[in-house]
N, C-alpha and C positions, 0 to 999 in steps of 0.2 A: 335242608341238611338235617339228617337224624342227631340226635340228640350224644350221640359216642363221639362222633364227628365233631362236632360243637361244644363238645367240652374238653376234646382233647386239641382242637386247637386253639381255643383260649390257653388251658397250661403252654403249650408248645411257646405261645406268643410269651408268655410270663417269663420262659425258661430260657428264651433268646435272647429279652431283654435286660436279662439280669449276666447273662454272657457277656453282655456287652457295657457291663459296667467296668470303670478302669481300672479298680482294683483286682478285677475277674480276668479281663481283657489282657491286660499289662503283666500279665503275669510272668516271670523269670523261669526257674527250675519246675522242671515236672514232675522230678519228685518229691520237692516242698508244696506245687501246688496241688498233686492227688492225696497228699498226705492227709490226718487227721487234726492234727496241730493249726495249718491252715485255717480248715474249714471251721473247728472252734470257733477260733479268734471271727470270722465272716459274722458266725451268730451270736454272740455275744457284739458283736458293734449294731447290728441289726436292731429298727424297732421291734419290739414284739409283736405277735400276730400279725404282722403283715406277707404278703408273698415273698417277699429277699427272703424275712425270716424263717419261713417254712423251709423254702429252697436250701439255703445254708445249713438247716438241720440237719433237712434230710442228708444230705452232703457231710454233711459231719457225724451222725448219731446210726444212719441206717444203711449208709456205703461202705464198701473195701474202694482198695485200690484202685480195681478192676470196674467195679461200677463206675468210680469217679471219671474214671479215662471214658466209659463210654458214655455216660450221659455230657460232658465235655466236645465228646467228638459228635455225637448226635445229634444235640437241642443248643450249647453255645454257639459252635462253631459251624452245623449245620452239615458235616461233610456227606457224603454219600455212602446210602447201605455198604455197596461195593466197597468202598477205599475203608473202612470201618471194621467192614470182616475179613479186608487180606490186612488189615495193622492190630485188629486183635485176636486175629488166627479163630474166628469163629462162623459160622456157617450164616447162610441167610435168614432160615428158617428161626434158628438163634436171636440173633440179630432184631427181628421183628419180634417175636415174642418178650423180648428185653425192654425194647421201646414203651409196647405196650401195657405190661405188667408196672414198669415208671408211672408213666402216665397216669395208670390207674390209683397209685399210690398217691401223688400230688393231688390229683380229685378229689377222694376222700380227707386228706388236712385239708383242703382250700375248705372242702364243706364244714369238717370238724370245727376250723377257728371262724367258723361264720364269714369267711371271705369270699364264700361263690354257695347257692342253691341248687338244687337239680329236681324238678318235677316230673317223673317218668313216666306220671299220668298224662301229663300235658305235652310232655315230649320238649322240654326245654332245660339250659344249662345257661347260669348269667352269673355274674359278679357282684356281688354286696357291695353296693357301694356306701353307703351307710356306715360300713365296718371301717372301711379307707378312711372315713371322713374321721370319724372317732378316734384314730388308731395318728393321728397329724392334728390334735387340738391344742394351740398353742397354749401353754400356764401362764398366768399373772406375773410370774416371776422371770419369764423367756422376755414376755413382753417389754418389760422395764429392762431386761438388758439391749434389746432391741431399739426401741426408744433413744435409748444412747446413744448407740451407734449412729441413726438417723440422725441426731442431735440440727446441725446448720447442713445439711447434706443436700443437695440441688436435685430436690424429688419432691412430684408432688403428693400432698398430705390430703387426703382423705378420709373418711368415715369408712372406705372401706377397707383401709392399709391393711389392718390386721388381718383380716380375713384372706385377703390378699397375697398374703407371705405364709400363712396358712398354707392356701393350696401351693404356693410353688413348692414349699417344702414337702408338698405330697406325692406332688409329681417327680420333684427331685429324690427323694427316698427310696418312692415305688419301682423309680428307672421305667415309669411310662410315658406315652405321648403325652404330647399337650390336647390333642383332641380326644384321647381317652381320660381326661382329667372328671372326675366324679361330677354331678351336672348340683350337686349341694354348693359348689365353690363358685357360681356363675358362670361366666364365659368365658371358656377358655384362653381366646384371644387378648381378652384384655389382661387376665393374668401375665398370658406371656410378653405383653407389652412390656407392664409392670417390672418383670424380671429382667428383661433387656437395660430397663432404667435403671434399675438396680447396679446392675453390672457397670452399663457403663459411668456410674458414680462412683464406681470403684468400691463400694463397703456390700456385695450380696456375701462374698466368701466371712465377711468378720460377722454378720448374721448369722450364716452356717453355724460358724463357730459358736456362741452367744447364744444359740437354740441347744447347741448339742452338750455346752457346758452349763447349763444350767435348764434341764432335764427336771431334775427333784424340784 
C-alpha cells in the first residue's frame, strides 16, 4: 500500500470512530448538529491534542455548514459517493475531490500535533503513539480521587492499577479499539479485562467522572 493510501486510511478509521461516539452518534437536529455552536462545545470537552480534538476543531473552526453535512455523511456515517451527491446536489467529480482535499487537511494537524509521522523517503505514514500515551497521564491529584472511589470495592489491587486506568481512559477518550490501544500501556487484553471489572463493580463511570473533575 503507497503511502497516500495509508495515511488516508488511517484518518478515514479516526474519522469513523469518532462518528460513532454517542454524543456524535445520538445526535437530535441537523441543524443544531452542523451548526457551530455544537461543534465548540465537542472541542472544548475534548482533551487537547489528541485526534477527537483535532476532529472537533476542524469541525468547528475550519467548516460551514455544507462541509459539516459532508464530512458527516462521508467518514461518520460512511454513505455512498452516489446517495451523497444526489443529497448534496453535487457532482461526482466534486464529491471525490472534497474527500480528499479533507483528508489531506486531517494529515497535516495529525502531523502538526505530533499525533501521526510521514517519511516519504521511506514511503510510510503511522501514529505517534508516544503522543497518545502523554496526552492520558493520570495527575497525583486524579489518582487520590480515584483511590476513593476504589476505597472497599470488590477489584483486584495491583501495582499495575494505575497504569491500568490510564490506558482505558485512553482508549475511552481516543474512541479507539482495544487492540489498537498504544503497546506503552501493555496488553491490551488485560486492560480490557481490568475494565470489564470495573464495570461490573459498578464505580468505572464515578472514575470518569473523578478523572474529568479533577483535571488541574
Amino acid at each position: 500500500m503507497n503511502i497516500y493510501k495509508q495515511k488516508h486510511r488511517a484518518v478515514k478509521e479516526r474519522l469513523k470512530r469518532y462518528g460513532q461516539k454517542p454524543n456524535i452518534s445520538d445526535k437530535k437536529e441537523a441543524d443544531l448538529f452542523y451548526g457551530t455552536d455544537f461543534w465548540v462545545r465537542c472541542f472544548l470537552a475534548e482533551p487537547p491534542q489528541t485526534w477527537d480534538w483535532i476532529i472537533a476543531g476542524y469541525m468547528a473552526f475550519w467548516c460551514g455548514r455544507e462541509a459539516r453535512e459532508f464530512i458527516d455523511c462521508m467518514f461518520f456515517r460512511e454513505l455512498s459517493a452516489l446517495r451523497i451527491c444526489k443529497r448534496m446536489h453535487i457532482s461526482e467529480r466534486t464529491c471525490y475531490i472534497w474527500r480528499e482535499f479533507i483528508l489531506n487537511d486531517f494529515t497535516g494537524f495529525a502531523v502538526q500535533f505530533s499525533l501521526a509521522e510521514i517519511d516519504i523517503t521511506n514511503g510510510y505514514f503511522e501514529e505517534n503513539e508516544a503522543a497518545c500515551t502523554f496526552a492520558f497521564e493520570i495527575t497525583d491529584r486524579q489518582w487520590s480521587a480515584v483511590e476513593k472511589i476504589l476505597g472497599s470495592a470488590a477489584v483486584y489491587r495491583s501495582d499495575k492499577l494505575r497504569k491500568e486506568i490510564e490506558a482505558i481512559t485512553a482508549v475511552k477518550s481516543a474512541n479507539i479499539a482495544w487492540r489498537d490501544m498504544p503497546k506503552t500501556y501493555g496488553a491490551w487484553k488485560t486492560v480490557y479485562n481490568r475494565y470489564n471489572e470495573l464495570c461490573k463493580a459498578g464505580i468505572w463511570t464515578e472514575i470518569e467522572a473523578a478523572l474529568r473533575e479533577n483535571r488541574k
